[in-house]
C-alpha positions as CSV (number, residue, x, y, z in Angstrom):
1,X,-30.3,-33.0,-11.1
2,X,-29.4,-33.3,-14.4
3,X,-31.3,-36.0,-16.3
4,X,-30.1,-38.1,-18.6
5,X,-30.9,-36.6,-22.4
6,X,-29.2,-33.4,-21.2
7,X,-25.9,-35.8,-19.8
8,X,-25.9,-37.3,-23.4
9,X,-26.4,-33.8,-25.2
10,X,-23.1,-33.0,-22.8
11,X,-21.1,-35.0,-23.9
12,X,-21.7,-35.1,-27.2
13,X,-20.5,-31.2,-27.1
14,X,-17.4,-31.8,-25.2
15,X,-15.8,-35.1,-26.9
16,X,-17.7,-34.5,-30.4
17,X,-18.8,-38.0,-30.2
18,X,-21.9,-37.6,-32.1
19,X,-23.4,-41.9,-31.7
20,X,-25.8,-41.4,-29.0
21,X,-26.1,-44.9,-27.8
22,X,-22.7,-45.3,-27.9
23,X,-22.6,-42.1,-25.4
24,X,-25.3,-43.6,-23.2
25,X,-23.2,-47.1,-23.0
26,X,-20.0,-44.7,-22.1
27,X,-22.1,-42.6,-19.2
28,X,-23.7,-46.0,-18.1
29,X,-20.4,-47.5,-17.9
30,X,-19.7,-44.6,-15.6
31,X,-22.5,-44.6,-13.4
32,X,-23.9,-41.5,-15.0
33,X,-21.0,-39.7,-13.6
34,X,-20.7,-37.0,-16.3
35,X,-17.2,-35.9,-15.1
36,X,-15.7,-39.3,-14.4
37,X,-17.0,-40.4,-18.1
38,X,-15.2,-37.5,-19.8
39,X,-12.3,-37.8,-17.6
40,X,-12.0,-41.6,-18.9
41,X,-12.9,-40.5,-22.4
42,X,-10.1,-37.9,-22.7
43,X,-7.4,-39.5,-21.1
44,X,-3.7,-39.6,-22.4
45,X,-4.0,-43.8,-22.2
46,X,-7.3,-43.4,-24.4
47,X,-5.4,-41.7,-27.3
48,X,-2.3,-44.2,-27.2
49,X,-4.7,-46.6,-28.6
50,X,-6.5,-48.7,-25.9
51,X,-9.4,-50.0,-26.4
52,X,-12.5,-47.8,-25.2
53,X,-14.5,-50.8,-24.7
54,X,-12.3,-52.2,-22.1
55,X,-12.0,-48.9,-20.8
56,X,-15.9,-47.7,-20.1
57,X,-16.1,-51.1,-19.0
58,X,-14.0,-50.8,-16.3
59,X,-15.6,-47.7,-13.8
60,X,-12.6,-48.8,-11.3
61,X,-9.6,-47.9,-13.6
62,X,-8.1,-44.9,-11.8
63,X,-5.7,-45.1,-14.5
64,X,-8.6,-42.9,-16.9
65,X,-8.4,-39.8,-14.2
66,X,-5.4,-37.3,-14.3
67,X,-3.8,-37.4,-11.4
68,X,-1.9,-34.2,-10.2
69,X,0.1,-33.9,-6.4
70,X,-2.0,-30.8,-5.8
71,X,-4.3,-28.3,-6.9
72,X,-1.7,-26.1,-8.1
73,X,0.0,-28.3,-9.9
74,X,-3.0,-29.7,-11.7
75,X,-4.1,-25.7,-12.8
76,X,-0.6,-25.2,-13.9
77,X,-0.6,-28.2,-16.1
78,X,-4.0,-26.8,-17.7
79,X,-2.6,-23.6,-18.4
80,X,0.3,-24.4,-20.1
81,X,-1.5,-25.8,-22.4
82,X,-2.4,-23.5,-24.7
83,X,-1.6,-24.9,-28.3
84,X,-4.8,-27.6,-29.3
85,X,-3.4,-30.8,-31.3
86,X,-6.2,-32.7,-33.2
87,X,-6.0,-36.0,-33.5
88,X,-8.2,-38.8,-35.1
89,X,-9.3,-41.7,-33.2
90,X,-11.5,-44.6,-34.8
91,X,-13.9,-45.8,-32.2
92,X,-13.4,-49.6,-32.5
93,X,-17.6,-50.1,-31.5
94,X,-19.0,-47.8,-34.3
95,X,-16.7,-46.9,-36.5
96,X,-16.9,-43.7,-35.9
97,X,-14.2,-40.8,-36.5
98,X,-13.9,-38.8,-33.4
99,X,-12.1,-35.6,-33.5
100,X,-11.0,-35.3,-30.1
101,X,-8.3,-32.6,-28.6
102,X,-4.6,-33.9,-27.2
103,X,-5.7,-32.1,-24.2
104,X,-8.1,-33.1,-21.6
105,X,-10.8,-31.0,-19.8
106,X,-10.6,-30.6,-15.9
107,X,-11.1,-34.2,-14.6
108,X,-13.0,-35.6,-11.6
109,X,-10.8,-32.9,-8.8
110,X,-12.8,-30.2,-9.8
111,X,-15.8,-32.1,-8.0
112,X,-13.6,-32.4,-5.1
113,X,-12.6,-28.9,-5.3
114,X,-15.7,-27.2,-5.8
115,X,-18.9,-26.0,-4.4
116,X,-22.7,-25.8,-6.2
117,X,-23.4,-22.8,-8.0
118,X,-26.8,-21.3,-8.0
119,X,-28.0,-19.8,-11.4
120,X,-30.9,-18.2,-11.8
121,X,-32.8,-18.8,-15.3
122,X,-35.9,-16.2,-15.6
123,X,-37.2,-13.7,-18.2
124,X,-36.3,-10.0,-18.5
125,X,-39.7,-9.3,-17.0
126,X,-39.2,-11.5,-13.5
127,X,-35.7,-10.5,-13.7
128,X,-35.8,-7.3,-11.4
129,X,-37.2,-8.9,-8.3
130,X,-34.1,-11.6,-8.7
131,X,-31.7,-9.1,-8.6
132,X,-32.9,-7.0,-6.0
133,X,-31.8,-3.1,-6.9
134,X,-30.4,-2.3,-3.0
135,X,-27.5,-5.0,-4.1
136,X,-26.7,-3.3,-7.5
137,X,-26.9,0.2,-5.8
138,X,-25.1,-0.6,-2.3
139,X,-22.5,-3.0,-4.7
140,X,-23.1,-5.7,-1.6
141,X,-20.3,-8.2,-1.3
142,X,-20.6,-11.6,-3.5
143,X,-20.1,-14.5,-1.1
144,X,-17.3,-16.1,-1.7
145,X,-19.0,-19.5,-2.5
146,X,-18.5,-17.9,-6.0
147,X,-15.5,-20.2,-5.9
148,X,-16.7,-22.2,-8.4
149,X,-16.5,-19.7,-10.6
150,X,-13.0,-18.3,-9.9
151,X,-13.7,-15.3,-8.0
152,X,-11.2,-14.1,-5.3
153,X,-9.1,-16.8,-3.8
154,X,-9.4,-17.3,0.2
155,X,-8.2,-20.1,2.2
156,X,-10.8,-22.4,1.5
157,X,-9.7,-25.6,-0.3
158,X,-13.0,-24.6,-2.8
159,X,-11.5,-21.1,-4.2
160,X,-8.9,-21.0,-6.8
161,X,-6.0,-18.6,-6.8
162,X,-6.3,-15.7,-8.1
163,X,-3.5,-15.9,-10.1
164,X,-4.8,-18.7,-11.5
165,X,-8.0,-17.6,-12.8
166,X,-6.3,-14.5,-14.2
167,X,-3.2,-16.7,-16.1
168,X,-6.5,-19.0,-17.9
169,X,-8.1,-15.2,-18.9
170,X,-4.9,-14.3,-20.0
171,X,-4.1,-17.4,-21.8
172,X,-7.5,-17.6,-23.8
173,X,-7.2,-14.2,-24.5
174,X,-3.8,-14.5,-25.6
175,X,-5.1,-17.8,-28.1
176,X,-8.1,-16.0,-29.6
177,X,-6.1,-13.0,-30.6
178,X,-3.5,-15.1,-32.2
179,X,-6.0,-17.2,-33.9
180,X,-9.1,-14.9,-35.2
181,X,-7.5,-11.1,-34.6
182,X,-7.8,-8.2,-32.6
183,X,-11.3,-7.1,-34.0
184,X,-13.3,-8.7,-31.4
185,X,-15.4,-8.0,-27.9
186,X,-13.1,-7.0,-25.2
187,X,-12.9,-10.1,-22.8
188,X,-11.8,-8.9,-19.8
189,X,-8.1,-10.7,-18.2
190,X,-9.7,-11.8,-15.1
191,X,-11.4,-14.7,-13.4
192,X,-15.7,-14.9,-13.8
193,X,-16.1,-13.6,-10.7
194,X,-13.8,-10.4,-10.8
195,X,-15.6,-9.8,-14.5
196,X,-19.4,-10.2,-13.1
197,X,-18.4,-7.5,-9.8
198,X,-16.6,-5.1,-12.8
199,X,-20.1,-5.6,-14.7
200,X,-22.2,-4.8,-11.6
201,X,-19.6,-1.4,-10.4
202,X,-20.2,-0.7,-14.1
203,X,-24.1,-0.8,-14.4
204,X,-23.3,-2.9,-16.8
205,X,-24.6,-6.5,-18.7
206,X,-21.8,-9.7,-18.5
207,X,-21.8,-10.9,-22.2
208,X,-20.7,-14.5,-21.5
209,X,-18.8,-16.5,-24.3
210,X,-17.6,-20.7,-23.5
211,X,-14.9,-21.7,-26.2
212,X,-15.0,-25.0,-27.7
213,X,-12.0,-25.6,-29.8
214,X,-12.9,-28.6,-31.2
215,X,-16.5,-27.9,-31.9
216,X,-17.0,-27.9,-35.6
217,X,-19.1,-24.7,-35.7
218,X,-16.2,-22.9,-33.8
219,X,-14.2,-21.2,-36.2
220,X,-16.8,-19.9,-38.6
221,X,-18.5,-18.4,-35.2
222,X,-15.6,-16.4,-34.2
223,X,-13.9,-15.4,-37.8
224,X,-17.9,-14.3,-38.9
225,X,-19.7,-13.0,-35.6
226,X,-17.4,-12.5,-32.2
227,X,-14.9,-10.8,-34.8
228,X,-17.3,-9.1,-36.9
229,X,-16.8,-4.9,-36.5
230,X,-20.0,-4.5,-35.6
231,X,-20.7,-6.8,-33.4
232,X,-18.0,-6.7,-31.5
233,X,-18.0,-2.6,-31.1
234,X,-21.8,-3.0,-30.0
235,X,-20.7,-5.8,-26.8
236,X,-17.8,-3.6,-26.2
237,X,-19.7,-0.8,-25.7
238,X,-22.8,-2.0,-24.1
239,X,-21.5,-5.0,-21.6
240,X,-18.7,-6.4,-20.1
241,X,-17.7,-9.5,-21.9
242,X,-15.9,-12.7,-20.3
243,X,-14.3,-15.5,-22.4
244,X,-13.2,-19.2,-21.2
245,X,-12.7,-22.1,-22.9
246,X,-14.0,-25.3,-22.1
247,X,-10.7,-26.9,-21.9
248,X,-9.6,-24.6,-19.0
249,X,-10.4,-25.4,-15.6
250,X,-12.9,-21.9,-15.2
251,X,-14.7,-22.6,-18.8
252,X,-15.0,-25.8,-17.8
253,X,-16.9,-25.1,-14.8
254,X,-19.2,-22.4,-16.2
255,X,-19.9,-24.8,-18.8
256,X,-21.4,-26.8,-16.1
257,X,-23.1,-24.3,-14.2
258,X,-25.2,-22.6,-17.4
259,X,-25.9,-26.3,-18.5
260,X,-23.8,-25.7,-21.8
261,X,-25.4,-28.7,-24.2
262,X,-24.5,-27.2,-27.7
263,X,-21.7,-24.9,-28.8
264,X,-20.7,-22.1,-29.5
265,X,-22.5,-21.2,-26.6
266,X,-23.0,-17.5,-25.5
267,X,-25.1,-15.9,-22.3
268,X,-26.5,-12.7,-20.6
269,X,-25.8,-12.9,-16.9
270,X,-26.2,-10.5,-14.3
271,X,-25.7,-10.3,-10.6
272,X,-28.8,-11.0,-8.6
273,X,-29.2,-11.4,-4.5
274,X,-28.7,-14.5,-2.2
275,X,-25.2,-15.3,-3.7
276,X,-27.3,-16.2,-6.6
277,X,-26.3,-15.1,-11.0
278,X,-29.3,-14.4,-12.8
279,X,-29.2,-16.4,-16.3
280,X,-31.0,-13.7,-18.6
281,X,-30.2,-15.2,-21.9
282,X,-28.4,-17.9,-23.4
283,X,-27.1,-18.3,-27.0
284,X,-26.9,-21.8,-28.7
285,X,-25.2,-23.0,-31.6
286,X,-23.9,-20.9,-34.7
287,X,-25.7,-17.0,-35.1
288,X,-24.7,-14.6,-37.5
289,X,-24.0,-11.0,-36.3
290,X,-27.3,-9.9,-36.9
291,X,-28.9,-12.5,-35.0
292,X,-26.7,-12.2,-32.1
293,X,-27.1,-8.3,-32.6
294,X,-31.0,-8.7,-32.1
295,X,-30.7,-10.8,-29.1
296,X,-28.4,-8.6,-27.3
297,X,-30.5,-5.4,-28.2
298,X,-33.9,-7.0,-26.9
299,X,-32.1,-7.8,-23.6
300,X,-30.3,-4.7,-23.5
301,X,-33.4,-3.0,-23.9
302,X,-35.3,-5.1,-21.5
303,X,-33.0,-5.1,-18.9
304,X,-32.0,-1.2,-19.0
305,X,-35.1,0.0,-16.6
306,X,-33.4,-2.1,-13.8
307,X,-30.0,-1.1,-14.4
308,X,-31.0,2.6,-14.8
309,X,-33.3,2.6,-11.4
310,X,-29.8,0.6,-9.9
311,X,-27.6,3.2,-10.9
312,X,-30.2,6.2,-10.1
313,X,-30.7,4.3,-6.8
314,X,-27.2,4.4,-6.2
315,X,-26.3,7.6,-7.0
316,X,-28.7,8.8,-4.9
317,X,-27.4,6.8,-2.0
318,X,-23.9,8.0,-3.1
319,X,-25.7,11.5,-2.3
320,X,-27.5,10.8,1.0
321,X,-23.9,8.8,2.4
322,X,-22.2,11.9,1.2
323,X,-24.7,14.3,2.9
324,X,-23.8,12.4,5.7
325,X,-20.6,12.8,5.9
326,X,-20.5,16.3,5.4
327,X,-22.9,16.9,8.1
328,X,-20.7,14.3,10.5
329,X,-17.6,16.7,9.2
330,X,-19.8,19.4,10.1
331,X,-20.4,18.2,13.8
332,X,-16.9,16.9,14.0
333,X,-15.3,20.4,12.9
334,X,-17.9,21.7,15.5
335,X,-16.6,20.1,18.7
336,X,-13.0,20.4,17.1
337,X,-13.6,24.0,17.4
338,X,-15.2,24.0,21.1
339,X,-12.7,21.4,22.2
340,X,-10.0,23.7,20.6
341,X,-11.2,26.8,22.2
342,X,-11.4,24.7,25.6
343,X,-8.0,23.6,25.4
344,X,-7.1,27.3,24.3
345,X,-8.3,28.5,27.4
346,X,-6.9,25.7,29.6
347,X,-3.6,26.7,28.0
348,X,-3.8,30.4,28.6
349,X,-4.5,29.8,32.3
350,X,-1.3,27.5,32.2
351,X,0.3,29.9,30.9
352,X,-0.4,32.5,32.8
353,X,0.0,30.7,35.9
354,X,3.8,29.3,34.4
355,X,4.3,33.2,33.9
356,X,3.3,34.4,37.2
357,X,5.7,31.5,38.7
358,X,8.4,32.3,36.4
359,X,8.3,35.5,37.4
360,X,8.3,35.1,41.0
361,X,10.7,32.6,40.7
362,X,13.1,34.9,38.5
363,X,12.0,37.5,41.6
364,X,13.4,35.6,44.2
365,X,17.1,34.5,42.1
366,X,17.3,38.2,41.3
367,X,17.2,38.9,45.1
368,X,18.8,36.1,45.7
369,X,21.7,37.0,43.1
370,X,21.5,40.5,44.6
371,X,22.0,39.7,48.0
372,X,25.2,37.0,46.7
373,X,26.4,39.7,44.9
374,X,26.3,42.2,48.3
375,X,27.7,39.7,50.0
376,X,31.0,38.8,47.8
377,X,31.5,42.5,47.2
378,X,32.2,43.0,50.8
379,X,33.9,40.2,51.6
380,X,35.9,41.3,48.7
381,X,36.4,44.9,49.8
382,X,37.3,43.5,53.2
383,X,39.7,41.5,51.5
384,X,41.1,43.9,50.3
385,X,41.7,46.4,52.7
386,X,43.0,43.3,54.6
387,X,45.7,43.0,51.7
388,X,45.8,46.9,51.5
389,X,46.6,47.2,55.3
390,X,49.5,44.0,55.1
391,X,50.7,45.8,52.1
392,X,51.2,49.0,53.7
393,X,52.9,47.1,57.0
394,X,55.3,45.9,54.8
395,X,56.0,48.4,53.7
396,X,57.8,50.3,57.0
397,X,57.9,53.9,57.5
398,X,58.7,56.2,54.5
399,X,62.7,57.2,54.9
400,X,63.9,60.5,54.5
401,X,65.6,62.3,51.8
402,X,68.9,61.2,51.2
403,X,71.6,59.7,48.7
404,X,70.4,56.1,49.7
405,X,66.7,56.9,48.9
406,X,64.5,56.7,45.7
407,X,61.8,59.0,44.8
408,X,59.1,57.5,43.2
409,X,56.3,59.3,41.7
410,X,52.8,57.0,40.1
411,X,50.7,58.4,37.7
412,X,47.2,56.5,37.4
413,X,45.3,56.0,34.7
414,X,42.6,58.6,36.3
415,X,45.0,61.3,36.4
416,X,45.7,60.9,40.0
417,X,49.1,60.8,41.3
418,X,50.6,59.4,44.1
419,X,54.4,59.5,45.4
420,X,56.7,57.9,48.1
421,X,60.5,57.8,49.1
422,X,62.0,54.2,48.9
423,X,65.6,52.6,49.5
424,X,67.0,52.4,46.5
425,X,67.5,48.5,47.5
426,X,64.1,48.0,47.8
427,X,62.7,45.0,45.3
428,X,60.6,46.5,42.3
429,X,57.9,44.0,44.4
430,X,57.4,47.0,46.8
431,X,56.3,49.3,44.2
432,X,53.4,47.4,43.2
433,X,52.5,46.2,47.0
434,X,52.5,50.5,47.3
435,X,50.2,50.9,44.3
436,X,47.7,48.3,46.1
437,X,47.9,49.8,48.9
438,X,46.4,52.9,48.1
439,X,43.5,51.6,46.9
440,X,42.9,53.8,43.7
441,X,42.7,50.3,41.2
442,X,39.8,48.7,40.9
443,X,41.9,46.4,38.3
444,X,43.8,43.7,40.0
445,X,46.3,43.1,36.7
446,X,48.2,45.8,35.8
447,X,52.1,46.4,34.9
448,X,54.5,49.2,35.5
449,X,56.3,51.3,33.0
450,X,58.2,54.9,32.2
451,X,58.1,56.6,28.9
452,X,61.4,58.2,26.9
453,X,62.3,55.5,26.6
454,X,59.6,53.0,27.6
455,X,60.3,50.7,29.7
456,X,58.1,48.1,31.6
457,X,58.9,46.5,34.7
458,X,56.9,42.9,34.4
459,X,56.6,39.9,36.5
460,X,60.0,39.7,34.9
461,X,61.8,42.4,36.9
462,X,60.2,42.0,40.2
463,X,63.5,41.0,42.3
464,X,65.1,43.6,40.9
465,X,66.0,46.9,43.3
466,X,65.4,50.2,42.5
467,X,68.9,51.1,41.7
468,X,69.3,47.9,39.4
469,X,66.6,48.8,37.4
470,X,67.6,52.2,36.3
471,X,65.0,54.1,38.7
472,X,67.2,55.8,41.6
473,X,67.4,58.7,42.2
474,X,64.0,59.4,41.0
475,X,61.9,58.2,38.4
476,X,57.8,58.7,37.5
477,X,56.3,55.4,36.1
478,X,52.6,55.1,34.9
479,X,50.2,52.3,35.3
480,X,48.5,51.0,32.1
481,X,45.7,48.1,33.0
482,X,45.8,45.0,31.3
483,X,43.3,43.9,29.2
């Protein structure tokens, strides 16, 4: 637990309240509750002039507390925020000047919010058997009890969003640039917990800065060191850095968690094992670049044997996972290849034994068609002959020559001819029923016709007599198949 001197020292760096019994009447008044006391201290009635003995006098005046319908709405209203009003305040027990910012820190909901954060503070020498190299080289999970610190928002009523861990980044980002420049280390535009899993996949140191606007050493901190050339090229290069300020809900908290007591205030973190961040330096109070530069180098260099033997272990496990796999691509490929060739097989066999039923079956409708075919073919040839022999009944016997009869003489498309006396009243009908009755057609359609001049005797013409259509005495027609 905190005890009491490092309370006051808290205090003193958040509100700038620099009379330390007055302090220790304020946190007294509060019960010691650190959060609650700043809460009160900061509030919006505060600056519209009450009276802050009647206030810390009064632990039961919910009025002190912000009070927000959820947590949403109470990160939004911290975010949009981003413009710090100074305004001078007379405190009416000492006299005192108190430069204290329009905008409040995170009140007493964080604590409600929230879950402990372990931080471990050791040397660079003790430092390796914190971190443990198998959770640098395997890149293990970080529990998500790294809520505290805005990691990756779950369901849990202790993780904040995502979004809103990245909009603070974004926002302090956004306020240091427009304030001291762009020549400065490279904070990263996420949440603490995103930056110190980027730091660990990077083999890399978190270079941790807390902003305190108000803090009278601020200014001169950031114009002469975090935006000196030097400086800030060497932490770009060699870490990961991370910005918040305390005003924002995340700076707020880490300022809790690394026991912030004096500003500016810089660290050295790393990821160690059992959920845990090891603490491997921390920076208090105005450096120049030079002093900063050697504390960074002597942790830099201390720490580099664990972070090289992290990222040799890892490659090396990088290697032996991806030996792995190519020996399980290997086997896999293998008995691809055996089960291919099986189902090859299977499928030849099928195949074969389709073919061989195909082909019988294709057999069998060929004999079957065959037979069909035999079949209609003579029941067509005894149809006709049928037709053939009714055809040539009806047609009588052949007359004899004589000035009522009609010679008529057919010339087939073979060559054959074929010729037959007829009444000359006898229907043009007759001379095809003769034609079929010979039998020399295998062509059921065909038409009647004689040349010089051409003439043929259609379906048109078939009730027509021999003498009406121009044929008696005599006449040779030809028979031209249709097509």
């Amino acid at each position: 637990m905190v005890d009491v001197a490092d309370k006051v020292a808290y205090f003193q760096a958040i509100t700038g309240v620099e009379d330390t019994d007055l302090v220790a009447e304020i946190l007294s008044a509060h019960n010691w509750d650190l959060e609650l006391a700043i809460s009160s201290f900061t509030s919006p009635d505060q600056r519209s002039g009450l009276n802050l003995d009647d206030n810390i006098n009064d632990t039961n005046n919910q009025s002190l507390l912000p009070r927000h319908n959820d947590f949403d709405e109470f990160v939004t209203d911290q975010l949009v925020r981003d413009e710090f009003v100074t305004t001078n305040q007379t405190n009416p027990r000492s006299g005192l000047v108190v430069n204290e910012q329009t905008q409040p820190p995170p009140g007493l909901v964080w604590k409600l919010v929230t879950l402990p954060f372990s931080i471990v503070s050791a040397s660079l020498g003790l430092v390796s058997g914190a971190i443990g190299l198998g959770f640098w080289a395997a890149g293990g999970v970080l529990s998500y009890t790294f809520g505290l610190v805005g990691g990756r928002g779950g369901s849990g009523s202790g993780e904040a969003p995502v979004s809103a861990a990245v909009s603070e980044a974004a926002a302090f980002v956004a306020v240091f640039e427009r304030e001291y420049g762009v020549i400065r280390p490279g904070f990263v535009v996420e949440g603490f917990m995103d930056a110190l899993q980027r730091s660990r996949r990077e083999y890399k140191l978190l270079f941790v800065y807390l902003h305190s606007p108000e803090h009278l050493d601020t200014q001169g901190f950031c114009e002469r060191t975090l935006c000196d050339e030097a400086f800030a090229a060497f932490v770009n290069e060699n870490f990961v850095a991370w910005g918040g300020s305390i005003r924002m809900s995340e700076g707020f908290k880490m300022s809790n968690s690394l026991k912030a007591s004096r500003f500016p205030f810089c660290a050295v973190v790393m990821a160690a094992t059992n959920n845990r961040v090891a603490l491997l330096q921390q920076i208090e109070g105005p450096k120049s670049p030079e002093e900063m530069l050697a504390v960074l180098q002597r942790v830099l260099e201390e720490s580099s044997p664990v972070l090289v033997s992290a990222r040799l272990e890892a490659e090396e496990r990088r290697s032996n996972i991806r030996l792995r796999e190519e020996q399980d691509a290997a086997y896999r490929a293998a008995l691809e290849a055996d089960q291919a060739r099986e189902r090859q097989r299977k499928e030849e066999q099928e195949r074969l034994a389709n073919e061989a039923a195909e082909a019988e079956r294709k057999l069998k409708e060929e004999e079957e068609a065959r037979e069909r075919a035999a079949h209609e073919a003579a029941e067509k040839k005894a149809a006709l002959d049928r037709l053939r022999e009714e055809k040539a009944l009806a047609l009588g016997a052949e007359p004899e020559k004589g000035p009522d009869v009609t010679q008529i003489l057919v010339r087939f498309p073979s060559g054959e001819r074929k010729g037959r006396r007829f009444l000359r009243t006898t229907k043009l009908q007759s001379l095809y029923d003769y034609v079929d009755s010979l039998g020399c057609l295998e062509a059921e359609d065909y038409t009647l016709f004689s040349n010089f001049p051409r003439v043929v005797y259609g379906q048109d013409k078939l009730s027509l007599s021999l003498e009406e259509a121009g044929l008696h005495p005599q006449a040779s027609l030809f028979v031209e198949i249709n097509s």
